[in-house]
C-alpha atoms as one frame of an Amber mdcrd trajectory, in Angstrom:
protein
   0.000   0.000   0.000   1.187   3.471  -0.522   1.548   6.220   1.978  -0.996
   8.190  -0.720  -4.057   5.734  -0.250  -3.581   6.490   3.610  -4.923   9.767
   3.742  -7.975   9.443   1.601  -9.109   6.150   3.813  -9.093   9.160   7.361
 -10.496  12.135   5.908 -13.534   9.685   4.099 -13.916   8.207   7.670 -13.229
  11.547  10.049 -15.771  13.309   7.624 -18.961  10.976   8.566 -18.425  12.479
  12.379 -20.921  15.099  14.019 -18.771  18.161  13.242 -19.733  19.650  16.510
 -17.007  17.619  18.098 -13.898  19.501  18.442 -10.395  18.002  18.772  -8.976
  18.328  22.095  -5.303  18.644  23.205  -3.573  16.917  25.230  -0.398  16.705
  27.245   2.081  13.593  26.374   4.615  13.333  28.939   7.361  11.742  27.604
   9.754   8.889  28.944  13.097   9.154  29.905  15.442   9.380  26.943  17.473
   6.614  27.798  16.440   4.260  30.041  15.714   0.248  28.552  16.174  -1.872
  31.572  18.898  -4.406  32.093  20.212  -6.781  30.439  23.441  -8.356  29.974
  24.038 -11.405  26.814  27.276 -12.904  26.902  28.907 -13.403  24.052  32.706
 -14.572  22.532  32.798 -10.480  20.409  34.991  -7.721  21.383  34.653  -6.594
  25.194  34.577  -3.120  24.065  31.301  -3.422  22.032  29.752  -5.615  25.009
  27.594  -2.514  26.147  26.167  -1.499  22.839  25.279  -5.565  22.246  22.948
  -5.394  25.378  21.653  -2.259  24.766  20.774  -4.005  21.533  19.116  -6.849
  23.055  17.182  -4.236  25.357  15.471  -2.754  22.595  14.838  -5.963  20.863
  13.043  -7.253  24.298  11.461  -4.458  23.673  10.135  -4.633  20.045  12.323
  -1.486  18.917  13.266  -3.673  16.393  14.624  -0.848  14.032  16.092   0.741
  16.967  17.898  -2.767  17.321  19.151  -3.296  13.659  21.126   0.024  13.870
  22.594  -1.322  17.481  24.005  -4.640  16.330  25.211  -3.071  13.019  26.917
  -0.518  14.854  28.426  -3.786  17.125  29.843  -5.233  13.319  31.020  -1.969
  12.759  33.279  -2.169  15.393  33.727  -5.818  15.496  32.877  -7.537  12.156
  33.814 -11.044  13.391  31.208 -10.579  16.105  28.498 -13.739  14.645  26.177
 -12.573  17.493  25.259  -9.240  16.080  24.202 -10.953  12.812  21.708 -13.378
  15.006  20.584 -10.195  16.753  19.759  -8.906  13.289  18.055 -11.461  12.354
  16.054 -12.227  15.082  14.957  -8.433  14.755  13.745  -9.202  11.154  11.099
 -12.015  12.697   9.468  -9.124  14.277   6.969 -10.141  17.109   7.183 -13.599
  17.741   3.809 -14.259  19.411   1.991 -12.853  16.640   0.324 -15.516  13.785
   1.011 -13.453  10.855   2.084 -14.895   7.695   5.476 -13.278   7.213   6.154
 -11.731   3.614   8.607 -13.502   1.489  11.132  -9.739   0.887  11.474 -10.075
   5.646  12.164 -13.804   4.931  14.801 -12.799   2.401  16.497 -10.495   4.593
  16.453 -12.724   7.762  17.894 -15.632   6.034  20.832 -12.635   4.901  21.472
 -11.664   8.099  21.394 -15.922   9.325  23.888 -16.513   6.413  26.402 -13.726
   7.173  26.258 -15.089  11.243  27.001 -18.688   9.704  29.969 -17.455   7.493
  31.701 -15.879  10.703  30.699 -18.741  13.240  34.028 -20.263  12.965  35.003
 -17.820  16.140  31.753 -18.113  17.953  31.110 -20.615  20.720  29.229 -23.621
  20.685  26.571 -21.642  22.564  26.371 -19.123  20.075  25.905 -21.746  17.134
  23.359 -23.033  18.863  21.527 -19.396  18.866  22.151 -19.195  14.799  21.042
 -22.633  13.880  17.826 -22.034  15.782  16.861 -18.696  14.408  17.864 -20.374
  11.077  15.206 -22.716  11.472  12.090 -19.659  11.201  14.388 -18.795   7.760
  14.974 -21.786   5.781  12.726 -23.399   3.703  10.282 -20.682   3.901   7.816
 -22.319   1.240   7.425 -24.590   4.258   4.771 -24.073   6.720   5.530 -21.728
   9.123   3.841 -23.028  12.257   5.876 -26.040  10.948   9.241 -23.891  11.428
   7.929 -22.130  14.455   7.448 -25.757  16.133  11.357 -26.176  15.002  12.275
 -23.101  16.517  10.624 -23.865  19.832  12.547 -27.427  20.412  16.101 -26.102
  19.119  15.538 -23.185  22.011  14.071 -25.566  24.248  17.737 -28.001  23.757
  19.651 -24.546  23.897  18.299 -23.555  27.315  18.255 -27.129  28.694  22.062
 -27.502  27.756  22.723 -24.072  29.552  20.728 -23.322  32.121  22.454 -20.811
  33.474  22.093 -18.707  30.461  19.042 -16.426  31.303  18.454 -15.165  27.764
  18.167 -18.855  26.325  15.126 -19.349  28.653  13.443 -16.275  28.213  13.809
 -16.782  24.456  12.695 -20.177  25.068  10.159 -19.146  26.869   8.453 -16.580
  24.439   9.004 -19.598  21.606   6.791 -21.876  23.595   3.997 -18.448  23.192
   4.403 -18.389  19.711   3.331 -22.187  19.055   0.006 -21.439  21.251  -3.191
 -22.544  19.195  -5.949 -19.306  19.815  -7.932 -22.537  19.631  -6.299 -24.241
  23.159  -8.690 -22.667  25.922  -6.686 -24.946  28.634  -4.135 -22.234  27.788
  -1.057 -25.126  28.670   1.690 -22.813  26.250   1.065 -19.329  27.750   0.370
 -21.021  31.503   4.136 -23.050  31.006   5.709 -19.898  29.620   4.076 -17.644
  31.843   5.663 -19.879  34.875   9.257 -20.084  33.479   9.339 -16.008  33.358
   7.526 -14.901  36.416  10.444 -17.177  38.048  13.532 -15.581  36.084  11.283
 -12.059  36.861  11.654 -12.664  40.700  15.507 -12.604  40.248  15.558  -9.858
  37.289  13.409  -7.305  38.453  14.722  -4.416  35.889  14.656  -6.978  33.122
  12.396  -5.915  30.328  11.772  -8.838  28.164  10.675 -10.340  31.325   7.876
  -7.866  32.051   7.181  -7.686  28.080   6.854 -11.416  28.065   4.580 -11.899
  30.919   2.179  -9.382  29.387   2.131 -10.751  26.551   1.852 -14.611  27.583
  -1.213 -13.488  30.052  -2.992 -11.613  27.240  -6.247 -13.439  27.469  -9.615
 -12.853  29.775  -8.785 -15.721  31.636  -5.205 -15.228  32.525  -4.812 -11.259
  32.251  -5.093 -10.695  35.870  -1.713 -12.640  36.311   0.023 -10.023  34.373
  -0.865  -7.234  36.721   2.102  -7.282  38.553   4.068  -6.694  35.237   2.325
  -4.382  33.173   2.327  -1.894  36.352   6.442  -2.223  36.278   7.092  -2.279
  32.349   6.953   1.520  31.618   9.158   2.494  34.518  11.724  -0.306  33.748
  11.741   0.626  29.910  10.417   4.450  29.176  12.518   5.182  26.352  10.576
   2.593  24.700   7.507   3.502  22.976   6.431  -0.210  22.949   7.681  -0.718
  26.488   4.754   2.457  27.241   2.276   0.924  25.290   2.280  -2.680  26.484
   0.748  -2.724  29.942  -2.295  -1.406  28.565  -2.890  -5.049  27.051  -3.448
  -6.027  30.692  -5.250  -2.922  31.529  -7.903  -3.849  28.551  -8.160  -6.904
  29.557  -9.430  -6.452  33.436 -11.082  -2.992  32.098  -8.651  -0.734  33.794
  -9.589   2.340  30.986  -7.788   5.078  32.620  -4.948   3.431  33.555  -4.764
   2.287  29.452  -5.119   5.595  28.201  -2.313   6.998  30.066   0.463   4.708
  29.203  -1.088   5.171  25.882  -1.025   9.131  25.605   2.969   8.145  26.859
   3.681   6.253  24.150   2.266   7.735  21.555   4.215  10.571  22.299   7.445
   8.863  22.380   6.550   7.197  19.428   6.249  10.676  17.682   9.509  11.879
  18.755  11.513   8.713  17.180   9.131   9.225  14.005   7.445   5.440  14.779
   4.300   6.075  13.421   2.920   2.786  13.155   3.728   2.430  17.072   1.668
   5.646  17.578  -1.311   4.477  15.843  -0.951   0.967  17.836  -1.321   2.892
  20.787  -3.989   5.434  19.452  -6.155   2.393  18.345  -5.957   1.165  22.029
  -6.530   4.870  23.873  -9.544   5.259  21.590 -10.926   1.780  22.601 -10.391
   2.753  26.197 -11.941   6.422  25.863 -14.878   4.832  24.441 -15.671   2.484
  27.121 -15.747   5.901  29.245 -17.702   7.265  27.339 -15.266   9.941  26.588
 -17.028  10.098  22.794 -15.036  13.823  22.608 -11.375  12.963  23.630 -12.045
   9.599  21.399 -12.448  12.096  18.407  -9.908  14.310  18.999  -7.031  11.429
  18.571  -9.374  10.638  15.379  -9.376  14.305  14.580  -4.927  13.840  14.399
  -5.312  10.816  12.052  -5.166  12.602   8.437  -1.927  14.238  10.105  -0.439
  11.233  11.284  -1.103   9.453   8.426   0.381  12.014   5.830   3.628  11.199
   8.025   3.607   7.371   7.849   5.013   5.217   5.781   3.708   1.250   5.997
   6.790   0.340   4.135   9.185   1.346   6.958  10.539  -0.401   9.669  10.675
   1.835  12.931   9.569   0.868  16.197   8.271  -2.318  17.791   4.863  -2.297
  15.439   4.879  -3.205  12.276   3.348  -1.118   8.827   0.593  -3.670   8.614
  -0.513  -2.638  12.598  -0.636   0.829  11.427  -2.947  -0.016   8.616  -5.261
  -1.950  10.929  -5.255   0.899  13.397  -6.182   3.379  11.074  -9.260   1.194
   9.580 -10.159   0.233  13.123 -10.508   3.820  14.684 -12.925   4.828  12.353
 -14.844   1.972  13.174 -15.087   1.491  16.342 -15.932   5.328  16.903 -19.259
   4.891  14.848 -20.018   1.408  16.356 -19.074   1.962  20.268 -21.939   4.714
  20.078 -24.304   3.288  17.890 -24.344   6.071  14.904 -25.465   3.147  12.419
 -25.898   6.180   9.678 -22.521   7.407  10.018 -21.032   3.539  10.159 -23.282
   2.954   6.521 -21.187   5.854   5.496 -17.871   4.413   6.327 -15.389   4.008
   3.355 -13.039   1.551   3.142  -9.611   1.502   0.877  -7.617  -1.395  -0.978
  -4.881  -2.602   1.130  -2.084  -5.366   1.327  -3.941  -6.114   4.221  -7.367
  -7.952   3.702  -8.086  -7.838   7.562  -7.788  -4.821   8.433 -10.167  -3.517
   5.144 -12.507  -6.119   6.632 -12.709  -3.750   9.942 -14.290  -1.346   7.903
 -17.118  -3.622   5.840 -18.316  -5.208   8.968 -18.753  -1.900  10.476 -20.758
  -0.507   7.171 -22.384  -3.762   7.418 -23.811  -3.232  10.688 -24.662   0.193
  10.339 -26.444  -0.584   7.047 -28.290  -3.482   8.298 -29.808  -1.344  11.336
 -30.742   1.478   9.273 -32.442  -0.730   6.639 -30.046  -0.168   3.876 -30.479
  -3.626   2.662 -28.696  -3.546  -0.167 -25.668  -1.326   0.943 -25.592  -4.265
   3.812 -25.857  -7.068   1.462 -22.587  -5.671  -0.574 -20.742  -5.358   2.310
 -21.472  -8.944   3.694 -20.619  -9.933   0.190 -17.125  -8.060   0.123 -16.529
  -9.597   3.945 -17.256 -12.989   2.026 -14.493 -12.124  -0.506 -11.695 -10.985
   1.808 -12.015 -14.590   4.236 -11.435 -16.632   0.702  -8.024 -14.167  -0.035
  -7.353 -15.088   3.583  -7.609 -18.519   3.007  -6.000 -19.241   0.153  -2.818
 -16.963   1.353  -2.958 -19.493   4.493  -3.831 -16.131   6.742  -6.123 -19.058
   9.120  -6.227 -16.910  12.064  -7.348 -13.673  10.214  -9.780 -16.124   7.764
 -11.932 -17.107  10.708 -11.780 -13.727  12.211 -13.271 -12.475   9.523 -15.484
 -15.340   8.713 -16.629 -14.552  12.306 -17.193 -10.921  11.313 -19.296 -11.850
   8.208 -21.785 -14.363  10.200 -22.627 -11.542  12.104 -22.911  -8.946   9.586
 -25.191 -11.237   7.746 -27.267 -12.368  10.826 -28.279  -8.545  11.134 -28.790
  -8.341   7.612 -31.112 -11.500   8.188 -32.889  -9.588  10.976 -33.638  -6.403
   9.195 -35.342  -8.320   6.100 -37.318 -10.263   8.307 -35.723 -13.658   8.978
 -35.427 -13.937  12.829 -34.792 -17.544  13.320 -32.191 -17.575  10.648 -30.713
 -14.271  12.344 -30.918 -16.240  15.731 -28.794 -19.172  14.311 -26.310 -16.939
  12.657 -25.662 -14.774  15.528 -25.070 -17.708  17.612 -22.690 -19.676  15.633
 -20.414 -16.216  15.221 -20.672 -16.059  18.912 -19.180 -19.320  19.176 -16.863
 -19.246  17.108 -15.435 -16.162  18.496 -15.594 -18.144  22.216 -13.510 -20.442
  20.343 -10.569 -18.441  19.277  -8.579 -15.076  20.866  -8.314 -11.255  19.510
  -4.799 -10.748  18.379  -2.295  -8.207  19.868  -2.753  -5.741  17.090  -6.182
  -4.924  18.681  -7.491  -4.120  21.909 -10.483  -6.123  21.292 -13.468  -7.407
  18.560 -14.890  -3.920  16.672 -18.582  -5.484  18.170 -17.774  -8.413  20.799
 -19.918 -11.675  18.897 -22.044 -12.206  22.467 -22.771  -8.612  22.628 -24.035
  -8.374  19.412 -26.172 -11.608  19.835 -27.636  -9.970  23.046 -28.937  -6.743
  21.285 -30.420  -9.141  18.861 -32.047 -11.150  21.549 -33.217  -7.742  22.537
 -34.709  -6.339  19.135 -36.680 -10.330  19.697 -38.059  -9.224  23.140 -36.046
 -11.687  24.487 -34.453 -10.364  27.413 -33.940 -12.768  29.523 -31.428 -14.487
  27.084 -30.470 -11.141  26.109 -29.036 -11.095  29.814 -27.410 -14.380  29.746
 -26.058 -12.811  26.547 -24.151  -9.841  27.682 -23.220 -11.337  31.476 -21.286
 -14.078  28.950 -19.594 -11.332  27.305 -18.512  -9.316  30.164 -16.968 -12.614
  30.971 -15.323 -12.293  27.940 -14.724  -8.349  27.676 -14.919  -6.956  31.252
 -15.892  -3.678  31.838 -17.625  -3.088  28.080 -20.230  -0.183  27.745 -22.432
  -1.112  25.498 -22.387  -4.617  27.159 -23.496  -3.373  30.307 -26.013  -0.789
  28.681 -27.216  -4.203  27.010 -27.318  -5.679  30.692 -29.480  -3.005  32.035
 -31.830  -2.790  29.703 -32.666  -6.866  29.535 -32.302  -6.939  32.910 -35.338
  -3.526  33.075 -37.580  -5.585  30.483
């Protein structure tokens, strides 16, 4: 996509909003300009680049995986036998490793680059360190192979590693965020992300100032069912790392998750402002999508808009093609479709979300944020066949998913379509087939988890199936309806303006 279709995708959307809403400042205190945590990674390179090595790991514990290219290259430049760096490069290339995304074939290229110039200076390395590069070669090689398939590789060379040294903390940790990445969304026992979770809240007792640690945690706990576990960490993360945009940004996964909406949108303002400073726009809109979310739950429609109100501006500036800070292009492009969005659908302007106009993007799932949304709105205002196109177009984008092997984002958005067509079902009159609809997207969401890149579903499945229950003068399912999906998505709005009014009737 190019930076030109950005723009045109936020003003179409920004210009559907009541114009009496005025953008609103606000103040963005920023971190401190150096501080990453600690860390130390031994390695066999030149004591005198040993500093700017762990300050490379830092930011790649981080996500700041830009931030640490430029470290380890400036570690070759001083020491071009140093094998290590090249592993730290490409291990930056993966990008986030708990995230199911189908990597693109041009980051494959240039991990494997970085994997082949570590293996033609190994000869000086350890044994330790060769066991680092052959397991990040494993998420390189072969890449028309599957890459759960390679992940699954990954995970048991770093599991070996960490057994054969256990003394090396980074093995484990990196271990330990492997075992995260080879979690099925489908496993509701949770076993990967409850293992993981274990192995770093134990090195975390002992490395208190360690930020992968407190990264990790949050991110292994990133479900209903666990977030509460990651308390502890995402309340530590932004003092141990400020410098970090990412580092800012990450405890409000935990915050969503238990409904802490305050608490999210200040870490948020934080690191969207650092983000800003180091030009990492995508980061910035990551953590705009998630303050919005969180000012909407509030109720804060006005502050909401005003970030909204910035997004032309910010998008102007950003460029999905490079690679900044810890989020990647493709989270930028989701955040901007998603915005829109869930501004017209948290407050139930079904006009304005008919209105909503979505662009052509190398990212099917985040245009799908958009059609659901006109779905919806269309649907509820009896646009039938504005609604029917859209369901259509939802239709199209979970085949492209499919056949690029995108599964996670195919049944997201297969999930997205069984509800836009169960409303569509409702408003021309079929309210059994509606009924059946609604329920099998509601359980099919149960089934699965959001990913990372949002702070949660545009219109939660079970939320949507208890306003339907509602419109059936049914309320005391209705009720059943929402209490299941503040289960699911504590502390929701419209789920507990649902709740009251079933619970009224």
């Amino acid at each position: 996509m190019s930076r030109r279709r950005i723009v045109p995708l936020v003003a179409l959307s920004v210009a559907v909003f009541a114009p009496s809403l005025q953008a609103q400042g606000h103040e963005h205190p920023a971190g401190a300009p150096d501080r990453l945590g600690t860390v130390h990674f031994q390695t066999s390179c030149a004591p005198a680049v040993a500093p700017q090595f762990d300050r490379g790991i830092a930011l790649l514990h981080s996500f700041e995986f830009a931030a640490s290219v430029r470290e380890f290259e400036g570690v070759l430049a001083a020491d071009s036998s140093c094998a290590m760096a090249w592993w730290g490069i490409a291990r930056s290339r993966w990008g986030n490793p708990m995230v199911p995304n189908i990597r693109p074939a041009s980051a494959l290229q240039r991990g494997w680059e970085a994997v082949e110039a570590a293996q033609r200076v190994a000869g000086s390395a350890t044994d330790r360190e060769r066991g680092y590069i052959a397991a990040v070669a494993l998420l390189y090689q072969d890449p028309g192979r599957d890459q759960r398939a390679r992940l699954l590789a990954y995970e048991e060379a770093m599991a070996a590693l960490a057994a054969m040294y256990p003394d090396d903390t980074e093995a484990r940790i990196f271990h330990a965020i492997s075992v995260v990445g080879t979690a099925s969304p489908s496993d509701k026992s949770y076993a990967n992300q409850l293992r993981a979770g274990a192995m770093l809240e134990q090195l975390f007792r002992d490395n208190p100032d360690h930020p992968g640690l407190a990264h990790y945690i949050i991110h292994s706990y990133d479900v209903p069912a666990l977030a509460e576990r990651a308390q502890a960490a995402a309340e530590r993360y932004a003092d141990i790392a400020p410098a970090a945009a990412h580092a800012l940004h990450m405890p409000s996964h935990t915050f969503t998750r238990v409904g802490m909406w305050d608490q999210s949108i200040r870490t948020n303002l934080r690191s969207m402002a650092v983000a800003e400073q180091q030009e990492s726009l995508a980061e910035a809109l990551h953590a705009a999508d998630y303050a919005v979310y969180a000012y909407l739950q509030l109720g804060q429609d006005s502050a909401a808009f005003a970030i909204l109100h910035r997004l032309p501006e910010l998008a102007a500036r950003f460029d999905p093609a490079a690679i900044t800070g810890a989020a990647p292009g493709s989270a930028g492009i989701f955040a901007l479709a998603a915005m829109p969005a869930r501004y017209v659908l948290e407050r139930g302007a079904w006009q304005e979300a008919a209105r909503l106009t979505a662009a052509s993007t190398a990212y099917p799932y985040a245009e799908a944020m958009t059609w659901f949304a006109k779905a919806l709105g269309a649907a509820r205002t009896g646009e039938l066949t504005v609604a029917q196109a859209a369901v259509d177009t939802l239709a199209a984008i979970q085949a492209r998913l499919a056949q690029s092997r995108e599964d996670y984002w195919a049944e997201q958005v297969a999930i997205q379509q069984l509800g836009a067509a169960a409303w569509l079902d409702l408003a021309s009159g079929r309210g059994e087939l509606a009924l059946q609809r609604m329920r099998e997207a509601a359980t099919r969401e149960a089934a699965t988890e959001k990913s990372a890149v949002s702070p949660g579903p545009l219109a939660p499945a079970l939320e949507l199936l208890g306003d339907m229950l509602l419109e059936l003068d049914k309320p005391a399912d209705a009720r059943k309806a929402y209490e299941a999906s503040l289960a699911r998505e504590p502390e929701r709005r419209r789920s507990f303006e649902g709740l009251r009014r079933a619970t009224q009737r």
